[in-house]
BALOBA-1460 file (C-alpha; in Angstrom, 3 decimals):
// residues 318
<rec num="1" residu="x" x="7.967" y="-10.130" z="-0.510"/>
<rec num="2" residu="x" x="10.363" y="-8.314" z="1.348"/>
<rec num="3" residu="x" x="10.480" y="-4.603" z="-0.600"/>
<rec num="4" residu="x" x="8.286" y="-3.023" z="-3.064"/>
<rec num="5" residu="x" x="9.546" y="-0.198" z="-4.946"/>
<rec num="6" residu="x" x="6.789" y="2.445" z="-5.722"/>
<rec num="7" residu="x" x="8.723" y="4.277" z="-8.651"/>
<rec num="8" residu="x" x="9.007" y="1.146" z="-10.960"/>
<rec num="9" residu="x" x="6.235" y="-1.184" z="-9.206"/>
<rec num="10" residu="x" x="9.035" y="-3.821" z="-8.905"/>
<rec num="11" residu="x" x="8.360" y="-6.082" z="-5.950"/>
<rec num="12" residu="x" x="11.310" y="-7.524" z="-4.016"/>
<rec num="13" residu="x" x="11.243" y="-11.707" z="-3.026"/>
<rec num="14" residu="x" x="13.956" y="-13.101" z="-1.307"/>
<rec num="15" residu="x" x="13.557" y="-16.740" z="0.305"/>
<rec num="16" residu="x" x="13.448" y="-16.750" z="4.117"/>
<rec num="17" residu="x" x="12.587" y="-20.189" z="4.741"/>
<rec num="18" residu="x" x="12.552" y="-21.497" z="8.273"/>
<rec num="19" residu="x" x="13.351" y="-17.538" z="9.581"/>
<rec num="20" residu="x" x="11.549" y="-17.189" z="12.928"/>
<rec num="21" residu="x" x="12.387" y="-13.430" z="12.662"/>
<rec num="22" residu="x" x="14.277" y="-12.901" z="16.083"/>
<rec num="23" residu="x" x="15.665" y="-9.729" z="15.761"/>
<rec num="24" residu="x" x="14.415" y="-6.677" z="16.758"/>
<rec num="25" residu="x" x="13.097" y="-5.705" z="13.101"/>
<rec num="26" residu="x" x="12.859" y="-7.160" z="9.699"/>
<rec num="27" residu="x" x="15.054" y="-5.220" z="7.843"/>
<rec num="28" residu="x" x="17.567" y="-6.667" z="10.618"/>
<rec num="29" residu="x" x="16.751" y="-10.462" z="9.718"/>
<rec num="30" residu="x" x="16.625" y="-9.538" z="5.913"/>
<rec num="31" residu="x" x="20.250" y="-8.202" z="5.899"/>
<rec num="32" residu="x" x="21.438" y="-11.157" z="8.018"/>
<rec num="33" residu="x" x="20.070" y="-13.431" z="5.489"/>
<rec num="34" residu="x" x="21.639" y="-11.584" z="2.839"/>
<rec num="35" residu="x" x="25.204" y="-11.949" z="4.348"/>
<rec num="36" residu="x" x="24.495" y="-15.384" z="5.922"/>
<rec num="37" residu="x" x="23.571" y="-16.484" z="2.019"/>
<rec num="38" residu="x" x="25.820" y="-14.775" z="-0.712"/>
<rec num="39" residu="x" x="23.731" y="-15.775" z="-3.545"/>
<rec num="40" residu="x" x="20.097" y="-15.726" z="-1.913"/>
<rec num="41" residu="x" x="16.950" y="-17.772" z="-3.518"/>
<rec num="42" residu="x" x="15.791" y="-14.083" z="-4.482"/>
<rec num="43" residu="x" x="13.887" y="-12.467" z="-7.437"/>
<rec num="44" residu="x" x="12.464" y="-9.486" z="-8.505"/>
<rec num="45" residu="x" x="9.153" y="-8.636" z="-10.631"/>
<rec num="46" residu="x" x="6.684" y="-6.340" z="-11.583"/>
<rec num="47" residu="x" x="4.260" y="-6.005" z="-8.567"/>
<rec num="48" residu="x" x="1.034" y="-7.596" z="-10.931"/>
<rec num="49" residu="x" x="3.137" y="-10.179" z="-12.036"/>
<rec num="50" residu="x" x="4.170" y="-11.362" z="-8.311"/>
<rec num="51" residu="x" x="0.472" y="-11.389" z="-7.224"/>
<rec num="52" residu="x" x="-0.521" y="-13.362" z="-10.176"/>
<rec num="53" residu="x" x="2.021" y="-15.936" z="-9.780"/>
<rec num="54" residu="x" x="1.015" y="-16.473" z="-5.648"/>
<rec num="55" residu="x" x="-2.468" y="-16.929" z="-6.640"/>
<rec num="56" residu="x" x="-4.381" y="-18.236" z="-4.016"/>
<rec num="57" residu="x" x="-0.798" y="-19.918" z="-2.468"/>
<rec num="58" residu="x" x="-2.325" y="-21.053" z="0.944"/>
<rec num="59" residu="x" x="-0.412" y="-19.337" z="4.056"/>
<rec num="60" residu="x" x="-0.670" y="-18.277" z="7.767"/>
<rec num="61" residu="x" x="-3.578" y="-16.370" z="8.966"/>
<rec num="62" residu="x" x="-2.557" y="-12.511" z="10.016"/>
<rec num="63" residu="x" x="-4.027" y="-13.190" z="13.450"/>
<rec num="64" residu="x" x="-3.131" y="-9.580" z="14.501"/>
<rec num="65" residu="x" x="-1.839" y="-6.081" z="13.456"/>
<rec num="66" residu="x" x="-0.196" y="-4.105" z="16.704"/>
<rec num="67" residu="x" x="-0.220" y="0.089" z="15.925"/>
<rec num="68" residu="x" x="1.881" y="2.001" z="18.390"/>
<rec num="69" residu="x" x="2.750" y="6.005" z="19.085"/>
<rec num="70" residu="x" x="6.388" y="4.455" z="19.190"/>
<rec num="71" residu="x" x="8.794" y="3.802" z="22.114"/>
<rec num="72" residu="x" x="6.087" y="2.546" z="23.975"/>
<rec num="73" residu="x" x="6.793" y="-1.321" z="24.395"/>
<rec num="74" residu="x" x="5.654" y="-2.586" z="20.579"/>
<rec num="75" residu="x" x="8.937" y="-3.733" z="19.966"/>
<rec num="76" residu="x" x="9.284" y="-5.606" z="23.372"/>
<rec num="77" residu="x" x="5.639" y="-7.405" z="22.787"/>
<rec num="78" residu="x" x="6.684" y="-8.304" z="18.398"/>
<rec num="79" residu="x" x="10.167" y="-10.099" z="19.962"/>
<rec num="80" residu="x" x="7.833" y="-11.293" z="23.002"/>
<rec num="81" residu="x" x="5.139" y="-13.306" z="20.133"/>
<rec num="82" residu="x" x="8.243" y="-14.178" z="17.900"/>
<rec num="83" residu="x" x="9.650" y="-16.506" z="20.701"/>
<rec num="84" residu="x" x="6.773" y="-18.534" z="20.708"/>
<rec num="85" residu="x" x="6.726" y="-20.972" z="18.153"/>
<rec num="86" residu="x" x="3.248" y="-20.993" z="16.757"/>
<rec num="87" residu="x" x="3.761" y="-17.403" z="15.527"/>
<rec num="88" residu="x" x="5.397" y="-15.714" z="12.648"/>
<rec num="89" residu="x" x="6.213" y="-11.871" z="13.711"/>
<rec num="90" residu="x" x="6.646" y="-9.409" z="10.458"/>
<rec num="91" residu="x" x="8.436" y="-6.334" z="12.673"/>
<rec num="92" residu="x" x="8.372" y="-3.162" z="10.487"/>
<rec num="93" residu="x" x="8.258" y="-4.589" z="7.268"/>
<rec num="94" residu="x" x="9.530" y="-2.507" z="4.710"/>
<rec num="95" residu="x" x="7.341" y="-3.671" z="2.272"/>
<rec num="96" residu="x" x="4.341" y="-2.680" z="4.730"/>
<rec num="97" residu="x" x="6.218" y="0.662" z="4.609"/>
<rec num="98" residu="x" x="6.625" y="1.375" z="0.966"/>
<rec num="99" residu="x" x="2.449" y="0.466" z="0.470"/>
<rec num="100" residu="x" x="1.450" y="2.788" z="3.296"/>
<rec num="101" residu="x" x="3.535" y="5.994" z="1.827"/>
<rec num="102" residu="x" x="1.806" y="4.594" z="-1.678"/>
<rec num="103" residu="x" x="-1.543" y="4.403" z="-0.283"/>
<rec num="104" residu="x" x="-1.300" y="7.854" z="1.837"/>
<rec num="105" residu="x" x="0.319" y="9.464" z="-1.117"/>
<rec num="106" residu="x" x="-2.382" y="8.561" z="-3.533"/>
<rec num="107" residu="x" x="-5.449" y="9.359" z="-1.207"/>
<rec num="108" residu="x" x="-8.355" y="7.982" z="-2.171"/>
<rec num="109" residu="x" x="-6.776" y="6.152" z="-5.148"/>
<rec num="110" residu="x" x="-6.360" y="2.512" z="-4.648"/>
<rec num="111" residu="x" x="-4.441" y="1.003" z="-7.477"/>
<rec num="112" residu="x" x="-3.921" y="-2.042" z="-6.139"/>
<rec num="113" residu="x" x="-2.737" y="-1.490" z="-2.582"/>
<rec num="114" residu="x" x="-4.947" y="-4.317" z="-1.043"/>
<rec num="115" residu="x" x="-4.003" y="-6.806" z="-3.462"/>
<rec num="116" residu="x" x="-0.357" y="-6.111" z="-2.501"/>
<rec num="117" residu="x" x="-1.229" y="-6.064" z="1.103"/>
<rec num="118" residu="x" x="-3.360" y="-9.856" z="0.963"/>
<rec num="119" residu="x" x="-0.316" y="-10.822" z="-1.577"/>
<rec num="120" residu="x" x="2.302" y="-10.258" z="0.851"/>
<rec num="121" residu="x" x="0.036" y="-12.759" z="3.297"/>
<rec num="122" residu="x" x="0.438" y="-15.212" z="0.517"/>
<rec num="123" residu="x" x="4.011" y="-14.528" z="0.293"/>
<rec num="124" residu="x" x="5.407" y="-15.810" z="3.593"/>
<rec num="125" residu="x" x="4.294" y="-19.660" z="3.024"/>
<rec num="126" residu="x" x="3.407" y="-22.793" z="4.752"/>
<rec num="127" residu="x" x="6.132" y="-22.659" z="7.208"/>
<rec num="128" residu="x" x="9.097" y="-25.071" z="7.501"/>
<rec num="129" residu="x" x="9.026" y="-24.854" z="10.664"/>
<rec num="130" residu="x" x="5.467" y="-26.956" z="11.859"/>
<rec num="131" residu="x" x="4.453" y="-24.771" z="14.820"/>
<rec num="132" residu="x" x="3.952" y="-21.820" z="12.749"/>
<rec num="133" residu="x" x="-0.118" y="-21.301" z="12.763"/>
<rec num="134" residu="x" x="-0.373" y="-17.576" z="12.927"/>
<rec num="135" residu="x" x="0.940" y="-14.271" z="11.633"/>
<rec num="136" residu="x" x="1.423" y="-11.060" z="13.675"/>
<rec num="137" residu="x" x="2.173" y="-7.765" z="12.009"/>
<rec num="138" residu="x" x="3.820" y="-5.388" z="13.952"/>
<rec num="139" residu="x" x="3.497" y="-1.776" z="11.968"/>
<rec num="140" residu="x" x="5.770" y="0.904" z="11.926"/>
<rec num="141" residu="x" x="4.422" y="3.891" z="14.310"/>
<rec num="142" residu="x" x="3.295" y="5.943" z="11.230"/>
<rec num="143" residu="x" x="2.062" y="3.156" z="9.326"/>
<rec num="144" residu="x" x="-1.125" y="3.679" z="11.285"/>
<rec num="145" residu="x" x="-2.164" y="6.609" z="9.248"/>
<rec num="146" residu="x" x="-3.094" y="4.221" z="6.294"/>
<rec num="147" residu="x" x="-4.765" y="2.205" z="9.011"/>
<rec num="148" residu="x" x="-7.858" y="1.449" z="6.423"/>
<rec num="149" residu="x" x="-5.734" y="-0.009" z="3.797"/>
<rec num="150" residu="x" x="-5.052" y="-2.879" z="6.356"/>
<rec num="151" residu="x" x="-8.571" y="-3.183" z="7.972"/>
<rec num="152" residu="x" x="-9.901" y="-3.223" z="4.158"/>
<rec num="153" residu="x" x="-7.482" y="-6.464" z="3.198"/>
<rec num="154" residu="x" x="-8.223" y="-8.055" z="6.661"/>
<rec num="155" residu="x" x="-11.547" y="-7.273" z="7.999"/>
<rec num="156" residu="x" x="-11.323" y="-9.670" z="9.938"/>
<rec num="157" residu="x" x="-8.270" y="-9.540" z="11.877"/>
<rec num="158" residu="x" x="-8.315" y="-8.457" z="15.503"/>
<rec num="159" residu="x" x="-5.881" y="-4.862" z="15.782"/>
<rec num="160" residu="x" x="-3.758" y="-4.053" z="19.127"/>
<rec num="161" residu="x" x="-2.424" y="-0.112" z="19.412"/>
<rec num="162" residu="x" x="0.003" y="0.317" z="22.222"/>
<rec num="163" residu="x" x="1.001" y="3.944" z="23.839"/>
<rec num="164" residu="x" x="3.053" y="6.065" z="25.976"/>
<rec num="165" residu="x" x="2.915" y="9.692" z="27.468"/>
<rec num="166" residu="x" x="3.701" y="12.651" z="24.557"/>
<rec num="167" residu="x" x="6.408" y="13.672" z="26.148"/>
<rec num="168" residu="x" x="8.160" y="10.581" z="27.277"/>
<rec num="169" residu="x" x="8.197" y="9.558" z="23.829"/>
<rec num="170" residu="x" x="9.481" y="12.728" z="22.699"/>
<rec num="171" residu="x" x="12.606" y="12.688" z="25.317"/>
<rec num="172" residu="x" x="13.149" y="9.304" z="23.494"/>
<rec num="173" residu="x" x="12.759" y="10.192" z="19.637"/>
<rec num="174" residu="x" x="15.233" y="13.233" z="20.568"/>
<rec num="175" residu="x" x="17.551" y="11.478" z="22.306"/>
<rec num="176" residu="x" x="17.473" y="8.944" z="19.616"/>
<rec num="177" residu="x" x="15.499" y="9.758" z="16.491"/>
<rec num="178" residu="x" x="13.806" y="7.048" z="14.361"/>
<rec num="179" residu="x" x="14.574" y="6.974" z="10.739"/>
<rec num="180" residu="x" x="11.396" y="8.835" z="9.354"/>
<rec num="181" residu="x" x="12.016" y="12.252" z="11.669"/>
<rec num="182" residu="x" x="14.909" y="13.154" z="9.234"/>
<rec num="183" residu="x" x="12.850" y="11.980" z="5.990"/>
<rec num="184" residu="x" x="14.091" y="8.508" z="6.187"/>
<rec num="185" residu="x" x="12.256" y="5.584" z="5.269"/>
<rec num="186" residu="x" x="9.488" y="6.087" z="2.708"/>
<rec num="187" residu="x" x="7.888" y="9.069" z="5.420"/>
<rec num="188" residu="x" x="6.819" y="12.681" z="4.408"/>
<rec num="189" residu="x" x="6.014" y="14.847" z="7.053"/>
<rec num="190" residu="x" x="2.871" y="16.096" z="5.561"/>
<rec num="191" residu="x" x="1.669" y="13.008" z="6.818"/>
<rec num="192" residu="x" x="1.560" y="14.510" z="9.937"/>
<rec num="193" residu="x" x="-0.652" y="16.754" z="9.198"/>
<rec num="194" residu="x" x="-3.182" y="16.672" z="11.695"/>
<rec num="195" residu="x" x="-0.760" y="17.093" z="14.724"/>
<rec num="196" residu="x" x="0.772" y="20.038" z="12.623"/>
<rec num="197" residu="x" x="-2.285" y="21.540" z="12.465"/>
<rec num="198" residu="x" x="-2.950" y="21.500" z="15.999"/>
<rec num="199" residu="x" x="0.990" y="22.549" z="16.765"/>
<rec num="200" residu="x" x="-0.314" y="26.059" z="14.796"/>
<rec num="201" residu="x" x="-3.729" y="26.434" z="16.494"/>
<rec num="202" residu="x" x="-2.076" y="26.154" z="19.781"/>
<rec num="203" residu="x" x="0.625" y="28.480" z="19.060"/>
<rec num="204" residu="x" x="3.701" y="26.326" z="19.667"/>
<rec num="205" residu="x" x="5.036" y="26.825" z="16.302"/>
<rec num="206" residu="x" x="8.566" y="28.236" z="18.289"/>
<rec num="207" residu="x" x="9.289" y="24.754" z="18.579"/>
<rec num="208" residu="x" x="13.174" y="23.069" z="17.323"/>
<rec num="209" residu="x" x="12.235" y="21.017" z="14.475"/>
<rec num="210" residu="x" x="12.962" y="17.892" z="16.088"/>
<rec num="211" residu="x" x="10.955" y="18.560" z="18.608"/>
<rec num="212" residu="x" x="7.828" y="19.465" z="16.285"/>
<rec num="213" residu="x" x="8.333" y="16.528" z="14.052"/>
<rec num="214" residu="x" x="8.324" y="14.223" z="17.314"/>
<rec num="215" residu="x" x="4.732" y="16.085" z="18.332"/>
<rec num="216" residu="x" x="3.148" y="16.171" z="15.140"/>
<rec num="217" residu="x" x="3.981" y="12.493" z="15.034"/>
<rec num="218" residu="x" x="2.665" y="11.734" z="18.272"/>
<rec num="219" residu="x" x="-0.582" y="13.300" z="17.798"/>
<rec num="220" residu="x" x="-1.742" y="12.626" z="14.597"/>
<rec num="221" residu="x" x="-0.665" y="8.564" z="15.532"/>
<rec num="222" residu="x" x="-2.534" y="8.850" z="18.965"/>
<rec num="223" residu="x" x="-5.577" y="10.468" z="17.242"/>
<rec num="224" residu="x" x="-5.428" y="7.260" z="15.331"/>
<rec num="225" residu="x" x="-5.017" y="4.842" z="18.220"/>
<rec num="226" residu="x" x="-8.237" y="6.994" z="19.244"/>
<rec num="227" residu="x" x="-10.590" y="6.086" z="16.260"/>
<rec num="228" residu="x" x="-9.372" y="2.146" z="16.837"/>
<rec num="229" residu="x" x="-9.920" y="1.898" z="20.240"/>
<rec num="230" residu="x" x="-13.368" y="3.443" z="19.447"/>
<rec num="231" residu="x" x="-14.000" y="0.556" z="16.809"/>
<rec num="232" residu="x" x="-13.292" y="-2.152" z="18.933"/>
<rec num="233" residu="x" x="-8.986" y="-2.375" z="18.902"/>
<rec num="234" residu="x" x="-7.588" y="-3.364" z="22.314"/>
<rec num="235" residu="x" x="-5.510" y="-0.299" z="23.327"/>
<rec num="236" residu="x" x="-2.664" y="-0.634" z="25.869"/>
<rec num="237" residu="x" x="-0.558" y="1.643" z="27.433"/>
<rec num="238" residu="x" x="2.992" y="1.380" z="28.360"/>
<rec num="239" residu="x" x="3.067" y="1.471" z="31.993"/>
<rec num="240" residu="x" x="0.871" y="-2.008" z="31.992"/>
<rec num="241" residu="x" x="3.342" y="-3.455" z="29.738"/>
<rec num="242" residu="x" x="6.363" y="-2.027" z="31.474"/>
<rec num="243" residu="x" x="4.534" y="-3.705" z="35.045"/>
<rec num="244" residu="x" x="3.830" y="-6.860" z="33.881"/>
<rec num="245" residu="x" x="4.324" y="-8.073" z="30.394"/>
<rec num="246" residu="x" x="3.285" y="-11.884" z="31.328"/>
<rec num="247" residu="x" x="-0.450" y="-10.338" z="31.695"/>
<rec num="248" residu="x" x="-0.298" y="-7.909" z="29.158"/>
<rec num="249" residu="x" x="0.873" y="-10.717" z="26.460"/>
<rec num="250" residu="x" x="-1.697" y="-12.911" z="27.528"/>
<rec num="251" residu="x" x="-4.595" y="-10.312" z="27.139"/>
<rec num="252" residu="x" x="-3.376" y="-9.306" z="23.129"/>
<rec num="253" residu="x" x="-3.424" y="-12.710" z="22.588"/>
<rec num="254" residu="x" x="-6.818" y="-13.431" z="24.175"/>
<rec num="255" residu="x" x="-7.705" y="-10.283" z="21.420"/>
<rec num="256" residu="x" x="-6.354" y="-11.901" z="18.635"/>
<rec num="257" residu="x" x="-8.457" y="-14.929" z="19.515"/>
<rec num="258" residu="x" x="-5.681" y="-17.280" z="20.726"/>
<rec num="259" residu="x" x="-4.637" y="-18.460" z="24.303"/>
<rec num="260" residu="x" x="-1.387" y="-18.491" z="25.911"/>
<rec num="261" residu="x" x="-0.467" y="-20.950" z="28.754"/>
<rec num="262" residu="x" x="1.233" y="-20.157" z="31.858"/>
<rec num="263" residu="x" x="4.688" y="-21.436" z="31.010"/>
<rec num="264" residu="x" x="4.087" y="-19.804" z="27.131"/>
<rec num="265" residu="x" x="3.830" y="-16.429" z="29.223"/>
<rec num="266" residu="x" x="6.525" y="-16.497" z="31.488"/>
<rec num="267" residu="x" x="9.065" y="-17.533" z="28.848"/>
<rec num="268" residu="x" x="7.900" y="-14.943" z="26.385"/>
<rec num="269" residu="x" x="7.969" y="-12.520" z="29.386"/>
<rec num="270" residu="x" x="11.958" y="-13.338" z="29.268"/>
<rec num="271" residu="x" x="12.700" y="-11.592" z="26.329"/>
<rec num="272" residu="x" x="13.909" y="-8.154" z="26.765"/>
<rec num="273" residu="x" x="14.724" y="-5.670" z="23.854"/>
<rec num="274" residu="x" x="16.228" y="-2.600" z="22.770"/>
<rec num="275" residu="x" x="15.052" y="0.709" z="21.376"/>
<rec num="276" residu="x" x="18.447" y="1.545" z="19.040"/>
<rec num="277" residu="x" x="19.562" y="-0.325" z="15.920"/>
<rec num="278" residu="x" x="22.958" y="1.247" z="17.102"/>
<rec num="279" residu="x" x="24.755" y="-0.997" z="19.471"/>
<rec num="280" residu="x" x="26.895" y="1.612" z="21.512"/>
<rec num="281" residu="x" x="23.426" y="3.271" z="22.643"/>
<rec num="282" residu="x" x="21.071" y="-0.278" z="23.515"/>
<rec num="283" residu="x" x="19.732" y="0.099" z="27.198"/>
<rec num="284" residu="x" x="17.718" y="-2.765" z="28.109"/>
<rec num="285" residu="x" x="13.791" y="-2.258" z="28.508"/>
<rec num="286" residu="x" x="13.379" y="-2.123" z="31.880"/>
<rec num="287" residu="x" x="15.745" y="0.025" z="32.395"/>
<rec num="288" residu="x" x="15.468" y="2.269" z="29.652"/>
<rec num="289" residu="x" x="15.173" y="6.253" z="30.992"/>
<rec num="290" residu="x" x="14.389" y="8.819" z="28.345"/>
<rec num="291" residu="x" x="16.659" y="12.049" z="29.484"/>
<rec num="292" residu="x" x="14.759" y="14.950" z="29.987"/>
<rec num="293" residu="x" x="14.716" y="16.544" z="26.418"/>
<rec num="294" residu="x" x="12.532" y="19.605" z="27.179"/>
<rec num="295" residu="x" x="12.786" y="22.695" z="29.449"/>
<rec num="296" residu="x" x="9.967" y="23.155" z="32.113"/>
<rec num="297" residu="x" x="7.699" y="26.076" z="30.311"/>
<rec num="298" residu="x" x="7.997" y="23.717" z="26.772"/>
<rec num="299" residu="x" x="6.952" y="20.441" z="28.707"/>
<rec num="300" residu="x" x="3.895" y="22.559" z="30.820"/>
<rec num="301" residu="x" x="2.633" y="23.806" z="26.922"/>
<rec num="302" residu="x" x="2.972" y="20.262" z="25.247"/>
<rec num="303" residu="x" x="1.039" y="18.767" z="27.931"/>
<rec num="304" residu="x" x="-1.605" y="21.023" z="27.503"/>
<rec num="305" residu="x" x="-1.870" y="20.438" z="23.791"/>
<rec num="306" residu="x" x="-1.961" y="16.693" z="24.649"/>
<rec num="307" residu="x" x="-3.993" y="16.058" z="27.637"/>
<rec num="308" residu="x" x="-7.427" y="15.568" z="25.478"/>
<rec num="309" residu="x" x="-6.021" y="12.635" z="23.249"/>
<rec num="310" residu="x" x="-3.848" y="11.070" z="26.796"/>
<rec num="311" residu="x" x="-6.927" y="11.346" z="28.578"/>
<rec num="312" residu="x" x="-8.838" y="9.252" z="25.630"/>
<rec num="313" residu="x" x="-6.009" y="6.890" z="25.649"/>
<rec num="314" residu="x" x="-6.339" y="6.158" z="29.066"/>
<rec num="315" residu="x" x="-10.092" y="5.583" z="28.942"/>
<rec num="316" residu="x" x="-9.915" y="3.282" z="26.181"/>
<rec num="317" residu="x" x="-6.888" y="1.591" z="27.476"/>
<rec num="318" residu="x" x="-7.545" y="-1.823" z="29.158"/>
């Protein structure tokens, strides 16, 4: 189940069998499949229909769900778990995507939205490639908002939220804005509303509109992170995993309830990734300097605004 559109309920299958998912996000491995295969093993169905015909179709475990603010590593530690063979990464699904802006948009409504969630579980089957014994889901930043929709399907599954600094991730969503801060990508800024709420109550409502999108983002994401670290989820921020990734990989998986050996570490350690989709603007991780996007009297205000919720963050983090 690779798509799921909310207008006509139609859910999307296409047959990935034997994908280990290397690239940096699904969408990327779906479209390569699509032009590898010109007439895919795909089909199409009302969203009921699909559920009813997986049944109980026995699949991987979702060993873990990884939240994130955004530019802060989650890409880096999805392509990090993907080279190891004994786990199935689902980067940014867009079917995750299109339930999320389903489930936010209908509130307290549920029509379904878990049984599409545990379907989608169902949906990527016994692997063809042995190994395989776990999945990891690696959300979307603002798929965190319908953070209960994915704790309801799997109670049991341990949850990983990853963070940077406000305004480092700002300097990077200007300098190269994700998909959703144009109204890309199944994302209404109302979503936001929390962080736009406390953009007005602290009086920073001069901001450019990139710039306000970026914050809102950021807080109402971070306030998230927040309430998971509270209930238990291992929260990590980017300067560990920017120091030493071998350690920080080892200690998610220790949270997910698995165990990585030494040599498992070091060679996911090797992988390095990108922030852009767009080739002429990839800068490798460790390497990867936001410009400075703000002026010095903008920076000093947002910092204010967010010390509370980084200060949280860094208690929680481990």
């Amino acid at each position: 189940m690779y798509d799921f559109d909310t207008n006509s309920s139609t859910v999307g299958c296409l047959d990935m069998s034997g994908e280990r998912f290397a690239e940096p996000f699904m969408i990327d491995t779906i479209e390569r499949r699509l032009r590898e295969r010109p007439r895919p093993l795909a089909m199409a169905g009302e969203w009921t229909e699909i559920c009813d015909l997986l049944g109980d179709q026995p699949s991987l475990p979702v060993q873990g769900m990884v939240f994130h603010t955004g530019r802060c590593g989650s890409t880096l530690v999805a392509n990090a778990f993907s080279s190891l063979p004994q786990f199935m990464v689902l980067k940014e699904s867009p079917f995750l995507s299109a339930t999320a802006a389903r489930a936010l948009a209908e509130a307290e409504a549920d029509f379904g939205n878990e049984q599409l969630v545990r379907a989608l579980q169902r949906s990527c089957l016994p692997p063809t490639i042995s190994e395989q014994r776990y999945q990891i889901w690696k959300f979307a930043s603002w798929n965190v908002l319908a953070e209960p929709l994915w704790s309801n399907s799997f109670p049991d599954t341990a949850q990983v939220f990853l963070w940077r600094p406000c305004v480092e991730v700002m300097a990077s969503e200007i300098a190269a804005p994700p998909l959703w801060a144009n109204g890309k990508g199944r994302v209404n800024h109302e979503m936001f509303d929390l962080g736009r709420r406390l953009i007005r109550e602290a009086g920073l409502t001069d901001l450019p509109t990139p710039q306000a999108v970026s914050l809102a983002a950021w807080l109402t994401t971070a306030a998230k992170g927040v309430e998971l670290g509270e209930k238990g989820a291992l929260v990590m921020p980017y300067d560990r995993i920017r120091e030493d990734l071998s350690s920080s990989l080892g200690a998610i998986a220790r949270h997910f309830g698995t165990t990585l050996i030494g040599a498992e570490k070091e060679k996911a350690a090797q992988v390095r990734q990108y922030y852009s989709k767009d080739p002429s603007r990839k800068k490798p991780f460790e390497t990867e300097t936001p410009a400075r996007a703000l002026d010095t009297g903008t920076e000093q205000r947002i910092r204010g605004l967010v010390s509370d919720l980084e200060d949280q963050l860094t208690k929680l983090s481990k």
